[in-house]
C-alpha positions in Angstrom: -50.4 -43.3 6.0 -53.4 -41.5 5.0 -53.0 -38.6 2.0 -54.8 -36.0 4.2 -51.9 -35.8 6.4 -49.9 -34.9 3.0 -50.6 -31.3 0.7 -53.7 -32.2 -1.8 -51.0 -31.4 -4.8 -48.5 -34.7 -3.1 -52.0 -36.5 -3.0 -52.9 -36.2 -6.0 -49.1 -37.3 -7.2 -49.1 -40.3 -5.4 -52.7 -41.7 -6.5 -51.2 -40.7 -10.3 -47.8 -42.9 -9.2 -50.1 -45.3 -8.1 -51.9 -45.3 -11.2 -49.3 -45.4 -13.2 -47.4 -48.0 -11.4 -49.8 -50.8 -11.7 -50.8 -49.4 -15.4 -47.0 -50.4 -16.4 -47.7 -53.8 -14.7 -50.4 -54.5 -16.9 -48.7 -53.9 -19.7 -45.6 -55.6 -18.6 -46.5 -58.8 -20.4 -46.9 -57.3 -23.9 -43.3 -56.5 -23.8 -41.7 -59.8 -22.2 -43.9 -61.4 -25.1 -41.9 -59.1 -27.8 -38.4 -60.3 -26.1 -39.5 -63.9 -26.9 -40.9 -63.1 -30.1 -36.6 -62.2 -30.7 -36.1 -65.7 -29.6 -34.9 -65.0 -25.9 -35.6 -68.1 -23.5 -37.3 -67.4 -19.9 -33.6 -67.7 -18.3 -32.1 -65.2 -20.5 -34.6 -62.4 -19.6 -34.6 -63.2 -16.3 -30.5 -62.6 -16.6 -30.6 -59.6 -18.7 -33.6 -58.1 -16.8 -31.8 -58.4 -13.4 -28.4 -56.9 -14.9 -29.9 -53.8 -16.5 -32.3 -53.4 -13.5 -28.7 -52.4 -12.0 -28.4 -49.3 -13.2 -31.9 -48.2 -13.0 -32.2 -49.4 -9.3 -28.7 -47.5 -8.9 -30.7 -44.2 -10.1 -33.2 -43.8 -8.2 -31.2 -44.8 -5.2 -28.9 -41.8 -6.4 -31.6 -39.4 -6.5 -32.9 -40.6 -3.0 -29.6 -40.1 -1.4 -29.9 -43.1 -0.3 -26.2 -44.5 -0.9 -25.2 -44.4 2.7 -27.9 -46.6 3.5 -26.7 -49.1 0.9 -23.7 -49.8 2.2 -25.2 -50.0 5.8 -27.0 -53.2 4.4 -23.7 -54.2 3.1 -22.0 -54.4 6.0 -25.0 -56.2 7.8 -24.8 -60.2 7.3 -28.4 -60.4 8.8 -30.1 -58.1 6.3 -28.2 -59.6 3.6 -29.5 -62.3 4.4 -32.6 -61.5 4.5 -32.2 -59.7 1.2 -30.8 -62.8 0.1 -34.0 -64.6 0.5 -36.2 -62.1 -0.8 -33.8 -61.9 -4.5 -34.7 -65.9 -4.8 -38.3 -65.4 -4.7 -38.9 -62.5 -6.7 -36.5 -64.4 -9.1 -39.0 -67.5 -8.7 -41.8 -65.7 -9.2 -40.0 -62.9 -12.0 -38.9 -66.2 -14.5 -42.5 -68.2 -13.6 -44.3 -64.7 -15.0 -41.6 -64.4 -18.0 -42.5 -68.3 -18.7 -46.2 -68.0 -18.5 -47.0 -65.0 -20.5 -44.5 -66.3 -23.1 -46.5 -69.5 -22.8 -50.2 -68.6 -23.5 -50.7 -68.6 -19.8 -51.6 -64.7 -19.4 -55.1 -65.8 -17.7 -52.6 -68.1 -15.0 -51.1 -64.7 -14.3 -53.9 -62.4 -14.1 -55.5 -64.7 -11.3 -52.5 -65.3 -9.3 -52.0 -61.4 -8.9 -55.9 -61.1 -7.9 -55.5 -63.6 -5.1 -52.0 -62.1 -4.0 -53.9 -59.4 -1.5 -55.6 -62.4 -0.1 -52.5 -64.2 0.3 -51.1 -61.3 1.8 -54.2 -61.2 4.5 -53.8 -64.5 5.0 -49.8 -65.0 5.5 -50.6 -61.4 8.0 -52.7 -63.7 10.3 -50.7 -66.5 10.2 -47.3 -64.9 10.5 -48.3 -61.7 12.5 -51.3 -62.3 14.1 -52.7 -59.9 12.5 -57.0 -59.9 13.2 -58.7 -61.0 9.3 -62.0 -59.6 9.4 -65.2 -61.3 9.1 -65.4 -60.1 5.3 -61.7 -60.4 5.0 -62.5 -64.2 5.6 -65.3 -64.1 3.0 -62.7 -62.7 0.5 -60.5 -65.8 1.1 -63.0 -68.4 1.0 -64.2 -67.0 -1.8 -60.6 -67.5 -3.5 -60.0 -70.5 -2.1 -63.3 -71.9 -4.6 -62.4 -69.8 -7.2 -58.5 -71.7 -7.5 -60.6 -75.4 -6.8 -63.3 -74.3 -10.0 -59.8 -73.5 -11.8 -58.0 -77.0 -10.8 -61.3 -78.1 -12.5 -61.7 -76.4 -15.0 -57.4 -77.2 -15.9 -57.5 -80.6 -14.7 -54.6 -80.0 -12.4 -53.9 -77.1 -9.7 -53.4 -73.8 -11.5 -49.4 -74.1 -10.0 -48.2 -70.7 -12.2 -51.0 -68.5 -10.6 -50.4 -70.0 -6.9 -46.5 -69.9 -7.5 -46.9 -66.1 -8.5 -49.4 -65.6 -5.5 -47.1 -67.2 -2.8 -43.5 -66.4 -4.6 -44.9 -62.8 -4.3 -46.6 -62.7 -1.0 -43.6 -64.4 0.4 -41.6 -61.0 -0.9 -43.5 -59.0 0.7 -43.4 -60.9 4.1 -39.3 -61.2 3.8 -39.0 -57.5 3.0 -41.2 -56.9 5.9 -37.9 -58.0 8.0 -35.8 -56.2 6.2 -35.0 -52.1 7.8 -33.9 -50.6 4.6 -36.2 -48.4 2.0 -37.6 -49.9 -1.3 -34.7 -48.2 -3.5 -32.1 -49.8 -1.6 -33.5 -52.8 -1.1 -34.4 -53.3 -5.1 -30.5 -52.5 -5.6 -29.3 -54.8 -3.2 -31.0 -57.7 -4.5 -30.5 -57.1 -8.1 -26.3 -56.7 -6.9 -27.1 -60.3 -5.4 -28.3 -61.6 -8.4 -26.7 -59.5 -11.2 -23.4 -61.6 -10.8 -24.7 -65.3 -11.8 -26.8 -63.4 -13.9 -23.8 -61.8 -15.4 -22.0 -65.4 -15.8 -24.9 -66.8 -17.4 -25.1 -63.9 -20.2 -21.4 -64.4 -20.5 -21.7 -68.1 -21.2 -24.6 -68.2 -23.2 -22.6 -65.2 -25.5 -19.5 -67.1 -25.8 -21.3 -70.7 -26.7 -23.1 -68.7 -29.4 -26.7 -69.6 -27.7 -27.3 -65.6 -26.6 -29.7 -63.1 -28.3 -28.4 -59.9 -27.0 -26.4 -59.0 -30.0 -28.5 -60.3 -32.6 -29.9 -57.3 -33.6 -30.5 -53.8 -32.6 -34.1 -54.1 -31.5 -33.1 -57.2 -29.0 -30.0 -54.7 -27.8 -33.2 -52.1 -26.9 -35.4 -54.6 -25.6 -33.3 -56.3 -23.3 -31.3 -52.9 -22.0 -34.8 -51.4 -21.4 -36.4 -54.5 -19.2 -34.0 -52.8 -16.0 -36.1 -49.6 -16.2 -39.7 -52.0 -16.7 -38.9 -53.7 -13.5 -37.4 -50.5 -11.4 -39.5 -47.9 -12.0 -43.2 -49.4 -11.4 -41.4 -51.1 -8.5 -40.1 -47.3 -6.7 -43.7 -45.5 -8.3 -45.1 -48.1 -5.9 -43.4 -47.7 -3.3 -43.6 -44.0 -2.8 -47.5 -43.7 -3.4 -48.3 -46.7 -1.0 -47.0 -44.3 1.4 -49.3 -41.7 0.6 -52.1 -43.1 -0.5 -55.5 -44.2 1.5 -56.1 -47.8 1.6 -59.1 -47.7 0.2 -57.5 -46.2 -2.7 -54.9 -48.6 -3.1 -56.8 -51.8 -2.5 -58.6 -51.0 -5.3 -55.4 -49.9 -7.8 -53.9 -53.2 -7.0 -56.5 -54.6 -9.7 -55.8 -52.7 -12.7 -52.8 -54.6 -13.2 -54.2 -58.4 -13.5 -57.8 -57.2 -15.5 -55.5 -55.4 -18.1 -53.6 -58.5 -18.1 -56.8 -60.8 -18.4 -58.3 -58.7 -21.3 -54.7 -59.3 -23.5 -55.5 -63.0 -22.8 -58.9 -63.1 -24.1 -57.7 -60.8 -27.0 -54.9 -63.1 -27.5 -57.2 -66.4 -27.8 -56.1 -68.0 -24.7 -58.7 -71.4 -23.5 -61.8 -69.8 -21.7 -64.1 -72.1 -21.2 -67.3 -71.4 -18.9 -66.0 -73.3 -16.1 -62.5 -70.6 -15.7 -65.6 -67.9 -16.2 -67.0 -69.3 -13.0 -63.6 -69.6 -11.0 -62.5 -65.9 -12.0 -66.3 -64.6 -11.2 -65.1 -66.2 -7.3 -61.9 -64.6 -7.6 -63.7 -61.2 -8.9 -66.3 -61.1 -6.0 -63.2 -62.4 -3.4 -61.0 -59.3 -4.7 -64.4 -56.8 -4.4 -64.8 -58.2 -1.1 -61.5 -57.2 0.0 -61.8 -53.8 -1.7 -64.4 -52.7 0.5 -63.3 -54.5 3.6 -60.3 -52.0 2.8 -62.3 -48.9 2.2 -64.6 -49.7 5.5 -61.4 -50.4 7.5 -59.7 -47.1 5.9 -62.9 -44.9 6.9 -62.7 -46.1 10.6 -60.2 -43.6 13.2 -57.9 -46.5 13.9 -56.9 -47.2 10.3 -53.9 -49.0 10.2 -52.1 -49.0 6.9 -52.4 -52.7 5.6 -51.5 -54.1 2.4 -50.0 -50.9 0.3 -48.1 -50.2 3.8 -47.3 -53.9 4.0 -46.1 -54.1 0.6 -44.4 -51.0 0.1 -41.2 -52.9 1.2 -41.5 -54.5 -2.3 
């Protein structure tokens, strides 16, 4: 919905949320990188992540009065379901990213999130029906030989930035389905997960294999990935609302160039064959940006992507 139907003081709050929001995405990595610096597999953030994103989903659901609603979804097999299906892929796709920046692979990351709009526009046509626009199409294509120069350039598919790009663009298409708010709907699937994720702390505790109690700083680390994963997740949420698309479709980059300058700080392979397959994916993304902002200046608008994805 565009921000001039909102006061210019909201606007300028949400484009700061928005901001912000994919700021903390970018820097997400530097601190899954400190967990495993403690020793803490992949699995065992995922677990704790989920757990402590409990409370901190539980929060902001409190301060959005939204309590009522969660236990509307409760009592609805269909959207638990639903919700169901949408906890296993942003697990996939939470673990791959813990893995892969963990595993020198913070380039992998940074393009799967620059081709997840594309995904997005393509999985809208496919799944919707939704009309791609002539540059829209462009933008894909232009994706599409930007992940072939990667395979290349790898010597196999780049599987951890496609498994982002689908695991995450498949989110946003199951929450899509889903009639509950982005607060309730982050509670609900942490509740789904937070038990196994529970049993597997336990166990890995009691077998003496944990990290959590090792020291104070892994205690602080681990407590504080809940509110890492919540609160970027409900800062999105609200300014997608509020924001213009032509705004958003070009926030929705921060996050994967802040991410791609800590892998070339960090050392990771670049060789000038990945320099041609991100300069596809760069021009595919700035394509899409301004497909966005012409679409966004025309009377019959429609809230795309940010609306699309404000489920997530």
């Amino acid at each position: 919905m565009p921000s001039s139907s909102a006061p210019g003081g909201e606007s300028r709050l949400a484009l700061t949320a928005g901001i912000a929001c994919y700021l903390i995405w970018g820097f997400v990595p530097l601190a899954f990188q400190a967990i495993g610096r403690l020793g803490v597999g992949p699995w065992e953030i995922l677990a704790q992540r989920i757990v402590w994103s409990i409370p901190a989903a539980a929060l902001f659901v409190l301060v959005a009065g939204q309590f009522r609603q969660v236990l509307s979804v409760l009592r609805r097999p269909r959207v638990l379901a639903w919700l169901g299906l949408s906890s296993l892929l942003i697990a996939l796709n939470w673990v791959v990213f813990i893995w892969a920046v963990n595993s020198g692979r913070l380039l992998e990351t940074s393009l799967g999130y620059y081709i997840n709009p594309l995904v997005n526009m393509a999985a809208g046509a496919l799944l919707f029906r939704e009309r791609i626009p002539g540059l829209g199409k462009v933008a894909i294509g232009l994706a599409l030989i930007g992940v072939v120069v990667q395979a290349v350039a790898l010597g196999h598919l780049p599987w951890v930035s496609l498994v982002l790009a689908l695991s995450f663009g498949g989110y946003g298409v199951v929450r899509k389905q889903v009639a509950a708010d982005a607060q309730t709907g982050l509670l609900v699937e942490c509740l789904i997960l937070g038990l196994p994720s529970l049993a597997y702390i336990v166990w890995l505790e009691t077998a003496g294999l944990g990290h959590f109690t090792d020291s104070a700083i892994s205690i602080a680390w681990l407590v504080a990935s809940g509110p890492i994963t919540a609160v970027p997740l409900v800062l999105f949420a609200w300014a997608a609302r509020r924001v213009p698309l032509s705004a958003m479709g070009f926030l929705q980059f921060i996050a994967p160039t802040i991410s791609f300058g800590f892998g070339l700080m960090q050392g990771e392979h670049f060789t000038p064959l990945r320099a041609l397959s991100f300069v596809f994916i760069w021009f595919g993304a700035a394509t899409f940006a301004y497909a966005a902002w012409r679409r966004s200046r025309t009377p019959a608008a429609v809230t795309p992507v940010a609306e699309a994805q404000a489920a997530e």
